[in-house]
N, C-alpha and C positions, 0 to 999 in steps of 0.2 A: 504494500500500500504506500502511497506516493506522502510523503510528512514534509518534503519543503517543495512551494512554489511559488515562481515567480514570473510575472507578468514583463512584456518587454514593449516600450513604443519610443521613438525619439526624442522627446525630452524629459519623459517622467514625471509632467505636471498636469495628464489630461486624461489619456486613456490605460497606460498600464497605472497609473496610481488610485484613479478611478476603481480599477476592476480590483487589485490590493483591498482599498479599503471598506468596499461593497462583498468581497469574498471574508474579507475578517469579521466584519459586523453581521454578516449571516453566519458564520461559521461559530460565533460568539467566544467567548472568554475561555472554555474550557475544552477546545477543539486542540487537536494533538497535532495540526497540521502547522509548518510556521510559512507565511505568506511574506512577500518582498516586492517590490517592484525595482526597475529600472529602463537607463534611458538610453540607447546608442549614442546619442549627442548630449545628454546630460549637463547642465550646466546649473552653477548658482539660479536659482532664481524663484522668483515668487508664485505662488499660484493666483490665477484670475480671477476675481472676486466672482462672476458666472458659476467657474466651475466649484470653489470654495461654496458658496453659498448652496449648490445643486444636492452638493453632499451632504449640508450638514442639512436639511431639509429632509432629506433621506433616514438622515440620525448618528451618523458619523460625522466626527471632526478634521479638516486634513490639517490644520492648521499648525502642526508640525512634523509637516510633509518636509524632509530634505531632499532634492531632487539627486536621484545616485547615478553612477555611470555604469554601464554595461562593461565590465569587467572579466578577466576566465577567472577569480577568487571568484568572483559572483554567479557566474555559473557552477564553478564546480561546487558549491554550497548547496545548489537547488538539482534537486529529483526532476521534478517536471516544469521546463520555461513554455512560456505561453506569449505566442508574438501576437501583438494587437493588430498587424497588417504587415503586407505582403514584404513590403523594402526591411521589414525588421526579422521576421523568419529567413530571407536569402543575407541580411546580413550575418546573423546569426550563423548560416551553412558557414558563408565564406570564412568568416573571423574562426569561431569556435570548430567547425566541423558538424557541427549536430542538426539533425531535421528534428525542426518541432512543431506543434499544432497549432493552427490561430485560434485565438480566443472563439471565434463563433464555430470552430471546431468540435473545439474540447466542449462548451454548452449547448450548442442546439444543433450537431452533425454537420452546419456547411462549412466549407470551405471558401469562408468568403471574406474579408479582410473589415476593419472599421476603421474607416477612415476620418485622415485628421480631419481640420476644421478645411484648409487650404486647399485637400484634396478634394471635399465634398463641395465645397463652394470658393472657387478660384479669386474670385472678384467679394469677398466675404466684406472686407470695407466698404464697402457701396451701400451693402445696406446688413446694418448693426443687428436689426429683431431679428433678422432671419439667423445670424450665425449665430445669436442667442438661441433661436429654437434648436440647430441644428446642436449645437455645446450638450442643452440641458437633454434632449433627445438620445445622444451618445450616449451619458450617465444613465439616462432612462435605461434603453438598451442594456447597457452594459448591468445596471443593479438587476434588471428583472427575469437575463436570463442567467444569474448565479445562481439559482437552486437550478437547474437544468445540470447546469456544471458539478456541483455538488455530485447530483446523481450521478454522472458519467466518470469522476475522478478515477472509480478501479476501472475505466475500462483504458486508462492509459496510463499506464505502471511507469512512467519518465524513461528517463532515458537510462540504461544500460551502461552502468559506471566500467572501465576496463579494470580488470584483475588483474590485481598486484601479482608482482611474479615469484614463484615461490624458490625460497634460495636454499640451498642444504648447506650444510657447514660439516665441515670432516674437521672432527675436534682430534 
């Protein structure tokens, strides 16, 4: 059974920390599982008062969210990483070697990426409500199909750590 997981998208302030803090708050306090996020491009920075506010609305706080970087310490810590879209699972192949599942994988069977803000709507400054909706929609998303995910957790045991090599010693 899979006991560390960790969500991946490129900054760590939107959709893998989303999905972190919506899988810990349904998971609650006395879950054996330990969850993490991170960012391929990870940098200092603040979360969006959109996204901050979407979650604690939810019931969760991120509001000491540090944004982390996609690291191999950080992979080789976590059982099962979980790419929030497509540019983050092939970086993942490339950097680390590993195939892993997108989040709407591992919760509701597709294979289909969530995309960021910029991908879903290119021209998003234009106009402000809509990448509001489309922000708090993601969070939607993302918190409602974490019991999905829950369910599906044994159906994908992470990744396959390589076997230490066993050494004999002639005393």
């Amino acid at each position: 059974m899979t006991q560390s997981i960790l969500f991946v998208c490129t900054g760590n302030v939107f959709r893998s920390m989303a999905a972190e803090y919506a899988l810990r708050a349904q998971l609650g306090q006395q879950s054996s599982y330990r969850v993490e996020s991170a960012g391929t491009e990870a940098k200092p920075k603040t979360i969006h008062p959109v996204i901050s506010n979407r979650l604690i609305q939810k019931g969760t706080d991120p509001s000491a969210h540090v944004p982390q970087a996609l690291t191999k310490a950080v992979i080789d810590r976590n059982d099962l990483i979980i790419a929030m879209g497509l540019g983050h699972r092939e970086f993942i192949q490339k950097q680390f070697g590993l195939n892993v599942p997108l989040f709407n994988e591992v919760s509701v069977g597709e294979d289909t990426p969530i995309l960021d803000l910029h991908e879903a709507l290119p021209d998003w400054e234009r106009d402000i409500e809509e990448a509001r909706a489309y922000v708090e929609s993601v969070i939607d998303h993302i918190w409602e199909s974490v019991p999905a995910l829950i369910a599906r957790l044994p159906h994908f045991p992470g990744r396959q750590r390589p076997r230490r090599p066993w050494h004999r010693f002639n005393l």
